[in-house]
C-alpha positions as CSV (number, residue, x, y, z in Angstrom):
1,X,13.8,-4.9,-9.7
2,X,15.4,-1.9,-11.6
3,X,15.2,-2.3,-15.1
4,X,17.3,0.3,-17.5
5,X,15.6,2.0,-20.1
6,X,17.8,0.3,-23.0
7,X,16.9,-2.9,-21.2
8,X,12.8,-1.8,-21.9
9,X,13.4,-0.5,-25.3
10,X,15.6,-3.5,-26.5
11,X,13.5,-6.0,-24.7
12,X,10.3,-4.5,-26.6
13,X,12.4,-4.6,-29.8
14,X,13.5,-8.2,-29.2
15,X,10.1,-9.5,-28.5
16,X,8.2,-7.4,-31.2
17,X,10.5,-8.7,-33.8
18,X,10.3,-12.5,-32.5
19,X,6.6,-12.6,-32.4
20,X,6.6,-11.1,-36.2
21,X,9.0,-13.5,-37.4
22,X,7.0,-16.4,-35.8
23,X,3.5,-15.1,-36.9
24,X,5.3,-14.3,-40.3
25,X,6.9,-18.2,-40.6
26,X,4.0,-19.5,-39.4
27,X,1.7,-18.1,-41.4
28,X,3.8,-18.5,-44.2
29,X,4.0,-22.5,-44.3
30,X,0.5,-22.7,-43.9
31,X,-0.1,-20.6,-47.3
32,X,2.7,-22.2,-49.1
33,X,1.2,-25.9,-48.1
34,X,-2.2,-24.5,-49.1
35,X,-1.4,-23.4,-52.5
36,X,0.7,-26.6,-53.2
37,X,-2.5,-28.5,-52.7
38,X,-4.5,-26.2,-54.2
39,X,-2.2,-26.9,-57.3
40,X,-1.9,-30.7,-56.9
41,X,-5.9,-30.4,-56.6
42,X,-6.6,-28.6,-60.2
43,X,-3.9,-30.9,-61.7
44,X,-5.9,-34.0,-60.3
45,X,-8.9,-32.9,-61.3
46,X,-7.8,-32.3,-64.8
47,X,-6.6,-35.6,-65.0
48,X,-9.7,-36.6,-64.1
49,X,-11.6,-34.9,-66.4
50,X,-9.7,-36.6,-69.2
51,X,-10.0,-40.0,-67.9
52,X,-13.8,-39.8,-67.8
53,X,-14.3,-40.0,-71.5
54,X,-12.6,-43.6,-71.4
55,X,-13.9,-44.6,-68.3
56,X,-17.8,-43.6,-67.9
57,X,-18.2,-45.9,-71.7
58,X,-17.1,-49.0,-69.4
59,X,-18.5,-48.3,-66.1
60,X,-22.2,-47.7,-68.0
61,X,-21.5,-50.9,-70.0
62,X,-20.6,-52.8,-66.7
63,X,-17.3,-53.9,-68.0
64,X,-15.4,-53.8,-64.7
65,X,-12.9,-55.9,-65.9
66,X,-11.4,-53.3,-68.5
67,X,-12.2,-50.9,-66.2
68,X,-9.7,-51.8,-63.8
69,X,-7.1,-52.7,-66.2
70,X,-7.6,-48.8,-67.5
71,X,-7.3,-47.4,-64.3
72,X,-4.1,-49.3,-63.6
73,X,-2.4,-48.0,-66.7
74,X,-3.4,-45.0,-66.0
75,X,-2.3,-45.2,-62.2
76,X,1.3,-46.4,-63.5
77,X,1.4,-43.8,-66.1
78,X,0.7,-40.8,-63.9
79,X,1.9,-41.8,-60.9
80,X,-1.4,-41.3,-59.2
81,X,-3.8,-44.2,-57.9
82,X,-7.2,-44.2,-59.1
83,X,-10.1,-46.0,-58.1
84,X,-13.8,-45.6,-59.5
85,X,-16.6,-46.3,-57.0
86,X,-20.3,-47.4,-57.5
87,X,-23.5,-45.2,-56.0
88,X,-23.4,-47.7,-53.5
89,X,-19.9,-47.6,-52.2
90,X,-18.9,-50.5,-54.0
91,X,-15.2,-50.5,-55.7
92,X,-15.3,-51.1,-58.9
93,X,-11.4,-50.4,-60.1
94,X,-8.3,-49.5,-58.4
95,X,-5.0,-48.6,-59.5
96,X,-2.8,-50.0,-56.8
97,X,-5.1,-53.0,-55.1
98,X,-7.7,-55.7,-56.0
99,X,-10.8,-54.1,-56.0
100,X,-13.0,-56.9,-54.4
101,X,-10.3,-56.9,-51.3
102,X,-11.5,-52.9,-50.7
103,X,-14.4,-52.0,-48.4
104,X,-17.4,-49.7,-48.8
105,X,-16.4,-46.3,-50.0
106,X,-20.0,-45.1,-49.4
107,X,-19.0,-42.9,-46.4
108,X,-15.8,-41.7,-47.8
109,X,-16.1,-38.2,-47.0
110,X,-15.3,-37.2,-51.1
111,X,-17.1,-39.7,-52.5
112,X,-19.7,-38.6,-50.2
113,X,-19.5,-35.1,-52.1
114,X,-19.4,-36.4,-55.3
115,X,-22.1,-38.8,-55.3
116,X,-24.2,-34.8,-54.0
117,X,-22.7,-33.7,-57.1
118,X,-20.2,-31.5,-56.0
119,X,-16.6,-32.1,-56.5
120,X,-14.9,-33.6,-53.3
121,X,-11.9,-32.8,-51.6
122,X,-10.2,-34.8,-48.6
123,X,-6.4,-35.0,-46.9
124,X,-6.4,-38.2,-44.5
125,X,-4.0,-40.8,-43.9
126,X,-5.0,-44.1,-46.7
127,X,-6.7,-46.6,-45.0
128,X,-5.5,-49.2,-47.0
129,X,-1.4,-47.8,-47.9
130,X,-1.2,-46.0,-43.9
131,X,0.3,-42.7,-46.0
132,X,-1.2,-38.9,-46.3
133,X,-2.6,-38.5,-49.4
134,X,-4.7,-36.0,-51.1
135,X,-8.3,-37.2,-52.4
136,X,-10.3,-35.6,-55.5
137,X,-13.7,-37.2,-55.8
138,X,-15.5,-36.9,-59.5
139,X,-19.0,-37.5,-60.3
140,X,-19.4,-39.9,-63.2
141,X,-22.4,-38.7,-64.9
142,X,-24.1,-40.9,-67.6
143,X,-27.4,-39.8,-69.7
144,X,-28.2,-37.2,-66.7
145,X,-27.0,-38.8,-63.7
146,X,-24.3,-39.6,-61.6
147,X,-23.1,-43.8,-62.4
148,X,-20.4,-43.9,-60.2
149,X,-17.5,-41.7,-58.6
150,X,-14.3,-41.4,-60.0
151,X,-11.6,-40.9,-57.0
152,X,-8.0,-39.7,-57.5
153,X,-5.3,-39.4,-54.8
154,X,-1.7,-38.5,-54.6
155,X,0.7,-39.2,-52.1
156,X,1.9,-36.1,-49.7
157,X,5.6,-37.5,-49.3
158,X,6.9,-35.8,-51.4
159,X,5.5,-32.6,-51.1
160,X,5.7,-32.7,-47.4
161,X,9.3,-33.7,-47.9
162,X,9.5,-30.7,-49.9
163,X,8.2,-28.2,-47.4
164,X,10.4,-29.7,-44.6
165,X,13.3,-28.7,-47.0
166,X,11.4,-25.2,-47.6
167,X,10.8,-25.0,-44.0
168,X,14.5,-25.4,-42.9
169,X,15.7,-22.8,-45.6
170,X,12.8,-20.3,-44.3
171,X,14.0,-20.6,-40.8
172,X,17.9,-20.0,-41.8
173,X,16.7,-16.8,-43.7
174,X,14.0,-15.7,-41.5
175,X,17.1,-16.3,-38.4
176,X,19.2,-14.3,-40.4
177,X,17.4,-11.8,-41.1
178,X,16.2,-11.8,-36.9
179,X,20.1,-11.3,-36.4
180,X,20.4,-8.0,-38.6
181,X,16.9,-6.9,-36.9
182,X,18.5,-7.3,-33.7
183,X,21.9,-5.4,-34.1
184,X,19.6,-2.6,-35.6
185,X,17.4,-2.7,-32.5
186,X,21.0,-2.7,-30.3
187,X,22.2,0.0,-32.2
188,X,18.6,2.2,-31.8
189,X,18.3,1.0,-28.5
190,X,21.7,2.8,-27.9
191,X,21.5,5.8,-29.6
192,X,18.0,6.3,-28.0
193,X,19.1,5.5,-24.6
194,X,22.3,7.1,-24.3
195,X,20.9,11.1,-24.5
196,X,18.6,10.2,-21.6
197,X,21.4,8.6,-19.8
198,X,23.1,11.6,-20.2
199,X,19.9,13.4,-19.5
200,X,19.5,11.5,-16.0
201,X,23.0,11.4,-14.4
202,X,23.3,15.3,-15.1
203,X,19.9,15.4,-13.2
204,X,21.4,13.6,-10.3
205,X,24.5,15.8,-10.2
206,X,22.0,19.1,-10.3
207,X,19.9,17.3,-7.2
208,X,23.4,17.3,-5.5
209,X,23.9,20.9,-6.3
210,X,26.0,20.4,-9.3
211,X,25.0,23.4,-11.4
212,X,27.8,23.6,-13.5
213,X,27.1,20.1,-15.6
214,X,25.3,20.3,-19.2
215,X,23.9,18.1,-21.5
216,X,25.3,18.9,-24.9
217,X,23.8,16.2,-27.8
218,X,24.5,15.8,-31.6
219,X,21.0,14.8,-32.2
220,X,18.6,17.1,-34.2
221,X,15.3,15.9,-32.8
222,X,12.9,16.1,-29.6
223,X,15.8,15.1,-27.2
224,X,18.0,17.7,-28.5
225,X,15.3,20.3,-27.6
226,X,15.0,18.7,-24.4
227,X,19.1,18.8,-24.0
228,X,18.7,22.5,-24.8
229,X,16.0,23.5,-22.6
230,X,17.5,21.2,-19.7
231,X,21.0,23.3,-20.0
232,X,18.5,26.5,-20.0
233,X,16.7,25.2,-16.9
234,X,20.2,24.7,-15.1
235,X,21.3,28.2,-15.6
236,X,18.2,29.9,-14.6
237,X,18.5,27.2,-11.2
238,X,21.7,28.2,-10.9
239,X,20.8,32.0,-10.7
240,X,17.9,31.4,-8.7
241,X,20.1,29.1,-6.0
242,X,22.6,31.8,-6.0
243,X,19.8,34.9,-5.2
244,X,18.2,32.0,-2.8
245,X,21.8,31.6,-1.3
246,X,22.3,35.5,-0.9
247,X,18.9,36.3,0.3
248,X,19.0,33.5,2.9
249,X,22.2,34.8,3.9
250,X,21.0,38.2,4.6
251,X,17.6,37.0,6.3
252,X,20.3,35.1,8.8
253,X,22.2,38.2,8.9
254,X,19.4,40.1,9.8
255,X,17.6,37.9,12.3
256,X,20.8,37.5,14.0
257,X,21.2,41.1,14.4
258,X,17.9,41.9,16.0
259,X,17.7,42.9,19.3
260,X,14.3,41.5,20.0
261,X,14.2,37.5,20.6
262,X,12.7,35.8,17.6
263,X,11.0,32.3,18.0
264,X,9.6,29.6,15.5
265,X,7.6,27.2,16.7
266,X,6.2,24.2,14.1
267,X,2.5,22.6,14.2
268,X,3.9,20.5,17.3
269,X,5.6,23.3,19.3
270,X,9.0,22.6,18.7
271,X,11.5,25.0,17.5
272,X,11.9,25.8,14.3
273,X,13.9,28.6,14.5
274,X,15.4,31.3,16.9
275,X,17.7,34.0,16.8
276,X,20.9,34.8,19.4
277,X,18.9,37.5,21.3
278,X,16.7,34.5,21.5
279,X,18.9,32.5,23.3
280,X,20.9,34.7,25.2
281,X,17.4,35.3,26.7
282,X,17.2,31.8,27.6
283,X,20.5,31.5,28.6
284,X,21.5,29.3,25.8
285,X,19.1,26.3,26.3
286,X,17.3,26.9,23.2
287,X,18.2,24.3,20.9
288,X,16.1,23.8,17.3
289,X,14.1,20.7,17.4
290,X,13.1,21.0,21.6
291,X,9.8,21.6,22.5
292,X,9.7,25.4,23.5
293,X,8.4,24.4,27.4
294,X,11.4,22.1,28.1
295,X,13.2,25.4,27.9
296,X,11.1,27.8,30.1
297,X,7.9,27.6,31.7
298,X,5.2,30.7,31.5
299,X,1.6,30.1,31.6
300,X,0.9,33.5,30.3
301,X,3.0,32.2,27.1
302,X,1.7,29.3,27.0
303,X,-2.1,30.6,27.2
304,X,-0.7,33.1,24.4
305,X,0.1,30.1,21.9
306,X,-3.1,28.3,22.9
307,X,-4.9,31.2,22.0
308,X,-3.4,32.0,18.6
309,X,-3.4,28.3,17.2
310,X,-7.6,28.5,18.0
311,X,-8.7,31.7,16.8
312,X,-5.1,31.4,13.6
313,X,-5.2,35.1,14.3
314,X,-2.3,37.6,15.6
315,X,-2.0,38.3,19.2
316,X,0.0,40.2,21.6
317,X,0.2,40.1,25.5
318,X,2.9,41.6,28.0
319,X,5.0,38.5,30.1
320,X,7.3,38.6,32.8
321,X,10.3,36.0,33.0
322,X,14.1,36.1,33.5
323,X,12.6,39.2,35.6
324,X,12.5,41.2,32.3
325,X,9.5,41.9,30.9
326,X,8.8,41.1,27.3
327,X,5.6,42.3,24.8
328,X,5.2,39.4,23.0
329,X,3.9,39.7,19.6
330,X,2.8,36.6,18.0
331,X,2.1,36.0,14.9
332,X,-0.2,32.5,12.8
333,X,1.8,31.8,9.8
334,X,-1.1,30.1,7.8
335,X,0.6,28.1,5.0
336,X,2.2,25.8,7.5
337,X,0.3,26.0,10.8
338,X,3.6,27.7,12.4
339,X,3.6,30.6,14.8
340,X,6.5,33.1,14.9
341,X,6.9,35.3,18.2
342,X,9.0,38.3,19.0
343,X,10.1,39.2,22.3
344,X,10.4,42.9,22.5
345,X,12.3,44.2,25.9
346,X,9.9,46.3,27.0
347,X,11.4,46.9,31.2
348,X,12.8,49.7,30.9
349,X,9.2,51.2,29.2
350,X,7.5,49.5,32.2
351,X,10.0,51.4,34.8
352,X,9.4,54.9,33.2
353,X,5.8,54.2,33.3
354,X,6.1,53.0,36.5
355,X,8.2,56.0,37.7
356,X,5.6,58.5,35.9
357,X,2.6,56.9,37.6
358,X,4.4,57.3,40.8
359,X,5.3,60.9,40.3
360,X,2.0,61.9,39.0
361,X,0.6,59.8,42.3
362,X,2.4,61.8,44.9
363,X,2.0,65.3,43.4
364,X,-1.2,64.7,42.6
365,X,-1.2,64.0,46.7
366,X,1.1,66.5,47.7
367,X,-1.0,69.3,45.5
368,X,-4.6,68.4,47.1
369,X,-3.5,69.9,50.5
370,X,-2.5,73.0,49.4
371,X,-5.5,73.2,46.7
372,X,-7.7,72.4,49.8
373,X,-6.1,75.6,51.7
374,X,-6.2,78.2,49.0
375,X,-9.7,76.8,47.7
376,X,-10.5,77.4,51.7
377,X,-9.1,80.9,52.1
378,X,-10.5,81.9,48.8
379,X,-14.1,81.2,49.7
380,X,-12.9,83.0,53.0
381,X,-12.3,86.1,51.0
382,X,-15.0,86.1,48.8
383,X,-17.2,86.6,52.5
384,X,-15.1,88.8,53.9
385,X,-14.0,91.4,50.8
386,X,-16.5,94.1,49.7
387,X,-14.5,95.8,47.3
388,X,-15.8,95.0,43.9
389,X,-11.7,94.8,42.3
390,X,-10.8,91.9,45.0
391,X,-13.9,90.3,44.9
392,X,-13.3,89.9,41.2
393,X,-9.6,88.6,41.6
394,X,-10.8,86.3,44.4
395,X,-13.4,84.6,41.9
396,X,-10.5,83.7,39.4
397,X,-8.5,82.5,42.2
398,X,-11.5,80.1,43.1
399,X,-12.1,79.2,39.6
400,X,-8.5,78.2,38.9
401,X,-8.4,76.3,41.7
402,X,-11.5,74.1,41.5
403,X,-9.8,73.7,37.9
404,X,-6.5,72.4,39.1
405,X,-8.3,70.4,41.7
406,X,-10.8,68.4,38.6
407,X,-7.3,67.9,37.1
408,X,-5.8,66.0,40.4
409,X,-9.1,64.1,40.5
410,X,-9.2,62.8,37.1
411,X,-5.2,62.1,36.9
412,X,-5.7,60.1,40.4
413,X,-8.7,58.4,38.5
414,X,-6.8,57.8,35.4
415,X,-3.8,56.6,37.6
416,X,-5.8,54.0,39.8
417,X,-7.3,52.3,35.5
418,X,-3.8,52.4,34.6
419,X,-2.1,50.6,37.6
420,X,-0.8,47.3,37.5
421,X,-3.7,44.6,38.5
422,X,-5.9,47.1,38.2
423,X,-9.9,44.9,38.1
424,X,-13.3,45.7,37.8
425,X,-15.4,44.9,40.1
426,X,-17.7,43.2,38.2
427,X,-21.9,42.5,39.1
428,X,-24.3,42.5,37.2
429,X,-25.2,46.2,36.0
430,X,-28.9,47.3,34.6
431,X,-27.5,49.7,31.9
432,X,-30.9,51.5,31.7
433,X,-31.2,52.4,35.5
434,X,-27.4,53.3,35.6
435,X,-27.7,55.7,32.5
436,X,-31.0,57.4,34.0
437,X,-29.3,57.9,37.4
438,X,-26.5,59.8,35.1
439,X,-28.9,61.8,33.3
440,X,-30.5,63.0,37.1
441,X,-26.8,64.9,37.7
442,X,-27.3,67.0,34.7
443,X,-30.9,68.1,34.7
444,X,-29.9,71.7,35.7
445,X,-26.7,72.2,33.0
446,X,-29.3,71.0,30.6
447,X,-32.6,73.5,31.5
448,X,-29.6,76.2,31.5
449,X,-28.3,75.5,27.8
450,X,-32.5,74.8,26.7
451,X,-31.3,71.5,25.6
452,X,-33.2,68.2,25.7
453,X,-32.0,65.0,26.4
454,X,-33.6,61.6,26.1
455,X,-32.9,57.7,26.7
456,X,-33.9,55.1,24.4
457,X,-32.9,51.6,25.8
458,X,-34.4,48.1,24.7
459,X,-37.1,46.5,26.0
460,X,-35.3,43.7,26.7
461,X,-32.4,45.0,27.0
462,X,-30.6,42.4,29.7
463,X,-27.9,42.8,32.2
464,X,-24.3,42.8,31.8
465,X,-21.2,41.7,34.3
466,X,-19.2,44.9,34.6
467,X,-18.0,47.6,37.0
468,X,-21.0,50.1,38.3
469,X,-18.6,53.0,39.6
470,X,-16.3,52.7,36.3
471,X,-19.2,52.7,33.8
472,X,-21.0,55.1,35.6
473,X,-17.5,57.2,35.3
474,X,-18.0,56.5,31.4
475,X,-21.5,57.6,31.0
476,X,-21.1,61.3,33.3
477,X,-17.6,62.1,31.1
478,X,-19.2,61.0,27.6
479,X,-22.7,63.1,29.1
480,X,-20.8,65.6,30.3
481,X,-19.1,66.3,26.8
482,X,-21.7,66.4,24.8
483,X,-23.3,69.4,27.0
484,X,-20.6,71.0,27.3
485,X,-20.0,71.3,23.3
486,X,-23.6,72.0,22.4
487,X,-25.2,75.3,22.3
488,X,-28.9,74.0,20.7
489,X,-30.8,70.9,19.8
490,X,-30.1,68.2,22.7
491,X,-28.2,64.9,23.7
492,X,-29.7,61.3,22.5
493,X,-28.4,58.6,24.9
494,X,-29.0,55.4,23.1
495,X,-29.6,51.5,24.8
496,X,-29.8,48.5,22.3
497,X,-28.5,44.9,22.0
498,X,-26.4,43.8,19.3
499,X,-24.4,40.8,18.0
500,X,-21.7,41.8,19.1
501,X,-23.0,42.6,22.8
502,X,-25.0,46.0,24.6
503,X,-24.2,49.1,22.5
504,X,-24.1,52.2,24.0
505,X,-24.3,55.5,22.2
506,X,-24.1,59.2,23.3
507,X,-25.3,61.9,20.1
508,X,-24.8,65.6,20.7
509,X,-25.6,68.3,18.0
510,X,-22.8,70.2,19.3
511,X,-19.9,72.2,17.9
512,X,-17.8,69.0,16.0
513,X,-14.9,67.4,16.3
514,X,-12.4,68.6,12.6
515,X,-11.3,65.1,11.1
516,X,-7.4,65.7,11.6
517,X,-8.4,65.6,15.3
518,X,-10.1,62.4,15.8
519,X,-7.3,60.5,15.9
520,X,-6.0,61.9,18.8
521,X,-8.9,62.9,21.2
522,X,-8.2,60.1,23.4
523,X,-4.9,61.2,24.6
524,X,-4.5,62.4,27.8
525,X,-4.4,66.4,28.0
526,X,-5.6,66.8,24.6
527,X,-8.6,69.0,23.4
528,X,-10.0,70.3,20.5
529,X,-10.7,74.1,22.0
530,X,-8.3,74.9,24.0
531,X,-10.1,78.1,24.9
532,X,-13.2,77.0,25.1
533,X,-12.0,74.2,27.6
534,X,-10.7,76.3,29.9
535,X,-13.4,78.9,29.9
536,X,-15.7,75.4,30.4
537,X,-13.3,74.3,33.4
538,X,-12.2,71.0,31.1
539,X,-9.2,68.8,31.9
540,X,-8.2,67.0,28.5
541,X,-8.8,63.2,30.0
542,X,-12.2,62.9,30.3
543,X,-11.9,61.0,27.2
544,X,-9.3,59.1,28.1
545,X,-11.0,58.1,31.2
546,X,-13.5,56.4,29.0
547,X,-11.1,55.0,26.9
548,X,-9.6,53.3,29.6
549,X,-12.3,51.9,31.1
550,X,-14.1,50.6,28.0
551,X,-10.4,49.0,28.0
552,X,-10.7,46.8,30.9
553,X,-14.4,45.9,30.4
554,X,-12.5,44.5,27.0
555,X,-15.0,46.7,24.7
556,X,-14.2,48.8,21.9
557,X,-15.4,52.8,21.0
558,X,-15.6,54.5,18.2
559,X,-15.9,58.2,17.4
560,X,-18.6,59.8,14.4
561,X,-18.4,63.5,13.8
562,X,-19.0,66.2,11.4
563,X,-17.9,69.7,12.1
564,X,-21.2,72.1,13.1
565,X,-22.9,68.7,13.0
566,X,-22.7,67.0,16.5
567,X,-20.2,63.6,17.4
568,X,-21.8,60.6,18.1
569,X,-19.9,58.3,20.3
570,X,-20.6,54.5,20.3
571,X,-19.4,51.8,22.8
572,X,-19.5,48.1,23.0
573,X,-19.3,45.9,25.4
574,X,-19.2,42.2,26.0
575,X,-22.8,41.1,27.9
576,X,-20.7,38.5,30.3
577,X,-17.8,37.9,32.2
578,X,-15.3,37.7,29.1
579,X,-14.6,41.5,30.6
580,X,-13.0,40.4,33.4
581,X,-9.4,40.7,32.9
582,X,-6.1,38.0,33.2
């Protein structure tokens, strides 16, 4: 059950004070008692003291007669009964009864302490008048030792009469005083609870957006600095909200506007969030909450999501659906396990790229036949003419065309990696026998240049699933380079397992490759010396030839080089089927 806060703080004042004012009462009768006795005691024991020097005379003489009549005077007289006891428990006088009617004293727990010398003290109801009465015990001491006990007792009646009286007017006062207490602890209560009453319902009203409410109290204390601070925190909310409001505004704005789909999924696949493009994609059926495979079905998508909740990194892969086709880019948002993908239209790329590889396809073709016929006539010539002039513009004919006829082979080579579906044929490959078959084709450019070339290959170097004819194309273009370019020193072909799978690298001391032109020497048509390639017959896609097919073997290159120093490339490639592509 809910309890308020005044409740709690009243409550604890209500019960503090009544457990005070009960200890406080209580402990306050039992002191007031106590010293009333304590007074009655010293009072009885004075008037004990005075009746000794009358009564030991008689008690040593044995005149228990006179005795008796003494202590009955006495009695009367004070208002106190008296009664004088033997060392043997005997009762020799009493005030108030006939001592030969009493019983044995002996055991009486004063006269027990006075006959060890001491002075005894005892409240017990009278065994003889049924009242509560106070007992003072005396020793009587004759010549040295103890003759008797002289016993003294007053009735409690009175007193306790008394204290009933005191006890009523302590209550009235102490109830009194309970009721001021109270409307005190009503009115603190109150004055405490109200500010964080105030405090709370404004707290509600800024959990329902309310950013306009403040706390404004008269108090000069801690909850006034929390009033204050409360009223600051509000404001700054309030700005924050608003900037919150704005920027969430624009984000809408902005994702609404894209062009490209954009899609939210949650740790459970369902949508978190998609923009129109999104949904005009999907025809409208995407709805926030579904799971994204009750709205289409892809198993290339779905395989992309798989694959980026395993390995939480960013992945990318080309899909066909709605007969578009989409590079989708998606992307592990770590904090909450969600993955956001965008749908980029990417058709219209495909057809250009489509239409390009068709065009460069049939001329390509249509070129070969007439290449063939002039290559043909030109070797004709080069028989037939004796006149040193045309034998010299035959050559260049030749030369230009076996040029233009490496170009048509490595376009159609470049154009058969590039096409659509285009797979290795994968077996398993012995890298070492492969790259010493490579090195057999250029024995003779090498002896020509004085260069030297050598293999270095693992041990154990093991096989690797891959495509023979396309690494073989790798190894002759990557070998072939490195001749070409270098003029001294000699080509290291290196062989060696890693971590990572079989690396392969090919070191030239040649001419260099400058910095600003790294990034671009896998691009079709490009080379470094233009001159120098075409005096060397060179087509520009040699390189990207071996780009492309460390591509579908799903490897990766990389490119070292100094200028005047030599350019060392390095491949690597996956030792098992992961190569093969999806």
């Amino acid at each position: 059950m809910r309890r308020s806060i005044f409740a709690k703080i009243f409550g604890g004042y209500v019960l503090v004070t009544v457990i005070l004012s009960g200890l406080i009462l209580a402990f306050s009768f039992a002191g007031i008692r106590d010293f009333y006795v304590d007074g009655e005691t010293e009072s009885l024991k004075n008037l004990g003291t005075a009746l000794d020097t009358s009564a030991i005379p008689l008690v040593a003489a044995g005149n228990h007669l006179e005795l008796d009549r003494l202590v009955k005077k006495v009695g009367k007289e004070t208002h106190t009964r008296i009664t004088v006891v033997a060392p043997d428990g005997r009762v020799l006088a009493d005030s108030e009864t006939n001592p030969e009617n009493m019983e044995n004293h002996r055991t009486r727990t004063e006269v027990a302490q006075a006959l060890d010398g001491n002075t005894g003290r005892f409240l017990r109801l009278s065994g003889t008048l049924k009242e509560e009465m106070l007992y003072i015990a005396l020793p009587m001491k004759h010549e040295g030792r103890i003759i008797g006990v002289l016993r003294l007792s007053l009735f409690l009646k009175q007193m306790n009469d008394a204290m009933n009286r005191f006890r009523v007017k302590i209550a009235e006062i102490t109830v009194t005083i309970l009721g001021f207490s109270l409307l005190i602890a009503l009115a603190f209560s109150r004055s405490l609870s109200r500010p964080i009453k105030e405090l709370s319902a404004a707290s509600r009203k800024v959990a329902g957006q309310d950013f306009n409410v403040r706390v404004f109290l008269r108090n000069h204390d801690e909850l006034k600095e929390l009033a204050d601070s409360f009223n600051s925190m509000v404001s700054h909310t309030r700005s924050l909200f608003a900037e919150l409001t704005h920027q969430k505004e624009e984000l809408t704005s902005i994702i609404s506007s894209l062009q490209e789909g954009l899609l939210v999924l949650d740790r459970n696949d369902k949508l978190l969030l998609s923009n129109e493009s999104f949904k005009r994609l999907t025809s409208g059926l995407a709805s926030e909450g579904d799971f994204y495979w009750e709205i289409f079905r892809e198993p290339q998508f779905d395989e992309l999501i798989r694959k980026v909740r395993s390995s939480r990194q960013n992945r990318e892969d080309e899909i066909e659906f709605s007969k578009r086709i989409f590079l989708c880019s998606a992307t592990f948002l770590e904090s909450e396990g969600e993955v956001a993908v965008v749908f980029h239209d990417i058709t219209q790329i495909k057809n250009l790229e489509q239409i390009k590889t068709d065009f460069v396809l049939n001329v390509s073709h249509e070129l070969r036949t007439p290449l063939t016929a002039i290559k043909g006539f030109a070797e004709t010539l080069e028989e037939v003419v004796e006149d040193d002039e045309a034998r010299h513009y035959v050559d260049i004919i030749s030369r230009n065309a076996d040029r233009l006829m490496n170009i048509i082979t490595d376009l159609l080579t470049l154009s058969s990696l590039e096409a659509k579906g285009a797979q290795p044929q994968f077996t398993e490959v012995n890298l070492k026998d492969l790259a010493e078959n490579v090195l057999k084709i250029f024995t003779h450019p090498v002896k020509e240049k004085n260069l030297r070339m050598t293999l270095m290959a693992d041990d154990a170097l093991p096989t690797i699933e891959a495509d023979p004819f396309k690494l073989e194309q790798m190894f002759i273009n990557l070998v072939d380079n490195a001749v070409k370019y270098s003029e001294q020193g000699g080509i290291e072909i290196t062989l060696k397992q890693a971590k990572e799978g079989i690396v392969i690298a090919v070191k030239d001391t040649g001419i260099g490759i400058p910095h600003d032109s790294l990034a671009r020497i896998f691009e079709r048509f490009y080379v470094v010396d233009k001159s120098r390639s075409k005096r060397m017959g060179g087509t520009g896609l040699g390189l990207s030839i071996v780009k492309h097919v460390v591509m579908l073997h799903h490897g990766s290159i990389e490119v070292d080089s100094s200028v005047g120093l030599g350019t060392t490339f390095t491949v690597t490639l996956p030792e098992h089927g992961s190569g093969q592509s999806s």
